[in-house]
C-alpha positions, -999 to +999 in steps of 0.1 A: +000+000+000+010+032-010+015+066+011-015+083-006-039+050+000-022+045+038-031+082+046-066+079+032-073+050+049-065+065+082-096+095+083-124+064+067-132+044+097-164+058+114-161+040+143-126+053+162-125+092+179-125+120+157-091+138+155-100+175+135-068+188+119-059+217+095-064+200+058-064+191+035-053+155+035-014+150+037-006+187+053+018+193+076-008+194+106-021+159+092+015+146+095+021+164+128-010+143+139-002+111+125+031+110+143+015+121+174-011+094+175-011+058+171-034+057+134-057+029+141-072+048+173-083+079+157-104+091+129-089+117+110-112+144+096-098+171+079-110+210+083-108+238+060-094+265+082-079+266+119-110+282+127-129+255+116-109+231+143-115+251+169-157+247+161-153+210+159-134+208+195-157+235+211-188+219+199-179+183+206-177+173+169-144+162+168-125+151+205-094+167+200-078+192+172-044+198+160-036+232+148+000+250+141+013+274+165+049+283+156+076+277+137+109+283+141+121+301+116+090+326+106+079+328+144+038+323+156+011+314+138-009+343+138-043+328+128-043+305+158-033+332+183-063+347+175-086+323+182-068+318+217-068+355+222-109+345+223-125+379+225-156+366+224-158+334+243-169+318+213-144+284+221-141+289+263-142+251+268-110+244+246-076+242+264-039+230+250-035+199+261-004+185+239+026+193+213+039+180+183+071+191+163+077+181+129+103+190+108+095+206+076+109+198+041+091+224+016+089+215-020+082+236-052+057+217-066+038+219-103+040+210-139+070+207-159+061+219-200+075+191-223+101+220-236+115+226-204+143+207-204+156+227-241+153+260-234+163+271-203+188+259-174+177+258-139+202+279-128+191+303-150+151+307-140+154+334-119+169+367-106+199+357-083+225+379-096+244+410-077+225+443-077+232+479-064+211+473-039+218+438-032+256+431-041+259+402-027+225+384-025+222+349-005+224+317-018+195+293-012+204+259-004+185+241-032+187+248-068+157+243-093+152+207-108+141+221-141+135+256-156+111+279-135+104+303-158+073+297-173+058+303-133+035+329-131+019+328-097+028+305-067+003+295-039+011+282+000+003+289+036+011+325+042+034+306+075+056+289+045+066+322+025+088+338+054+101+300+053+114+300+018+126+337+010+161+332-001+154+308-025+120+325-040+143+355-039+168+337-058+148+325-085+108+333-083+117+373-077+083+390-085+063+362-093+028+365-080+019+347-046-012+337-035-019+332+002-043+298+010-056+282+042-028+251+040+003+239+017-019+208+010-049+231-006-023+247-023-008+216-042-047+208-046-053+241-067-021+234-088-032+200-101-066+215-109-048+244-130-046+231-167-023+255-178+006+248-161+018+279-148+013+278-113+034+263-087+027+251-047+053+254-016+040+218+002+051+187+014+069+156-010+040+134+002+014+161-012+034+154-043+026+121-044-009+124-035-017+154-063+003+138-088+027+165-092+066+169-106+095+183-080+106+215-094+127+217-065+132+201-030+145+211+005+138+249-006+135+261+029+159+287+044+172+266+072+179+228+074+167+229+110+133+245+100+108+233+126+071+235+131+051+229+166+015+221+166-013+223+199-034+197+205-065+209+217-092+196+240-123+203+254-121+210+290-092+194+314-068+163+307-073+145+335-044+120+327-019+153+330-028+154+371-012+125+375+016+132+349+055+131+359+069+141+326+080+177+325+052+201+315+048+235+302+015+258+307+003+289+287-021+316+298-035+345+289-040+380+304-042+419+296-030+446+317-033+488+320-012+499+297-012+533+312+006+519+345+043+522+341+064+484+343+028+466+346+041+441+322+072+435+336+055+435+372+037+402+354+065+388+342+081+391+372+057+368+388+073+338+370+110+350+381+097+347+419+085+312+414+116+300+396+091+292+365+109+293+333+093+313+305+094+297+270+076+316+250+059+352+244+036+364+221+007+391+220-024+404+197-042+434+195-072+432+223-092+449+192-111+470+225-083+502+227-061+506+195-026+499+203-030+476+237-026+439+238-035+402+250-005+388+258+002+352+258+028+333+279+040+301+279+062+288+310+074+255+322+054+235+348+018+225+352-012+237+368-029+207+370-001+186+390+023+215+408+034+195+436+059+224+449+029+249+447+049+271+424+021+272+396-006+279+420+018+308+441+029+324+401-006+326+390-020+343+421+004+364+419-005+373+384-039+375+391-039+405+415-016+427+387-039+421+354-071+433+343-081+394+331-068+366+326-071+330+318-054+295+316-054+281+278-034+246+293-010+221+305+006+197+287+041+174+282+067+189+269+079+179+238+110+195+228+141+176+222+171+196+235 
């Protein structure tokens, strides 16, 4: 069997779980999901947006979700920040309750015309030669397989762009790019476009699946490029009160911006407790222009905090913010 028949046959059987993760079939969430679960538990249903997880958790349509959340080379995932950021309590029952990181391999994926291989050298599709302004432009790590230059437009996950710039620099400079919900939609719209001219930034295995050529592999700006994925649940893990694996926990809060250090008064909650921060982000609070939701991520758990230092940081926290709220507690999954 085949990857493209394996992977299908993991989201057919009716009778398992329901796993909801960022689609189409064979994206990078799907394969963050399939290498955090053991495939003949789960049904894997796939969802057009990361919005679109978030309903299926929150309404009890699907048991758990898998959405992106950072990468390490173009930073957070803004899309699902903002559906933690919550402004309307429209998903208040969903919490973080697990991680996945996969590493990520983007390929240039499309047609190749039959002339391609007699009028044009790869090295020659594009726009990577010294400027005034740019005298001494990067070098990519990958080179094209075939000629690139009958690409007029390119689609991916706005996440994958800031991903891939040296090389699109190098030899897609000014070629149209079209944003889509996931890399797998994008290698879908490619193989429905009969002319030819368009090209996706996905995965090899959406190759496969799609039926598409390689125009070039491993196109991403670092070799350690890295994505991590939530899992999200409704309500509380109970299995992670009885946990002894190392945890992390995010909340949420907002503060008066007009009170001088009332950020660092927050953070300094953490310091107190001896709780490592791993991770800061914020969004707009869409209420006063200019102020934020912050979101921090720190190491230990609420739900088993033997030592009490959870429980003593996020009192603490609690008398110096205008709101706040607990998104989770989960293992931590980061190999160091």
């Amino acid at each position: 069997m085949d990857d493209a028949q394996e992977i299908t046959r993991e989201i057919q059987d009716p009778q398992t779980p329901i796993i909801s993760f960022l689609g189409p079939i064979a994206s990078y969430t799907h394969q963050a999901a399939l290498s955090r679960f053991e495939s003949d538990k789960f049904n894997y249903r796939p969802a057009t947006t990361i919005t679109d997880v978030f309903k299926a958790v929150q309404l009890g349509e699907a048991e758990l979700g898998v959405v992106p959340f950072e990468n390490s080379t173009n930073g957070a995932v803004i899309f699902t920040l903002e559906l933690l950021a919550d402004r309307h309590d429209l998903y208040s029952g969903i919490t973080v309750c697990g991680e996945a990181y996969l590493d990520v391999s983007h390929y240039l994926l499309g047609r190749i015309p039959p002339q391609a291989a007699t009028y044009n050298s790869p090295e020659l599709s594009g726009a990577s030669t010294p400027t005034v302004s740019i005298p001494t432009p990067l070098q990519p790590r990958a080179k094209p397989l075939s000629s690139l230059r009958h690409i007029e437009r390119i689609y991916t996950h706005p996440q994958a762009w800031g991903q891939c710039e040296i090389f699109l620099a190098a030899y897609l400079k000014g070629i149209e790019r079209i944003d889509v919900s996931s890399t797998s939609r994008a290698a879908e719209i490619v193989k429905e476009d009969t002319s030819g001219t368009s090209a996706a930034i996905a995965s090899s295995l959406a190759a496969k699946i799609h039926g598409l050529s390689v125009l070039a592999k491993g196109i991403e700006d670092r070799e350690d490029n890295t994505t991590r994925f939530f899992i999200l649940r409704k309500g509380v893990d109970e299995a992670a009160r009885t946990s002894k694996a190392k945890s992390k926990s995010l909340i949420s809060f907002t503060i008066d911006h007009r009170s001088p250090g009332a950020l660092a008064q927050v953070l300094d909650c953490f310091r107190g407790y001896a709780l490592n921060l791993t991770s800061i982000n914020s969004r707009p609070t869409k209420v006063i222009p200019f102020q934020y939701i912050f979101f921090v991520e720190f190491e230990g758990s609420k739900l088993n905090d033997p030592s009490g230092r959870v429980k003593g940081a996020l009192e603490c926290v609690e008398k110096l913010v205008q709101s706040w709220r607990w998104l989770g507690s989960w293992e931590d999954k980061l190999v160091r």
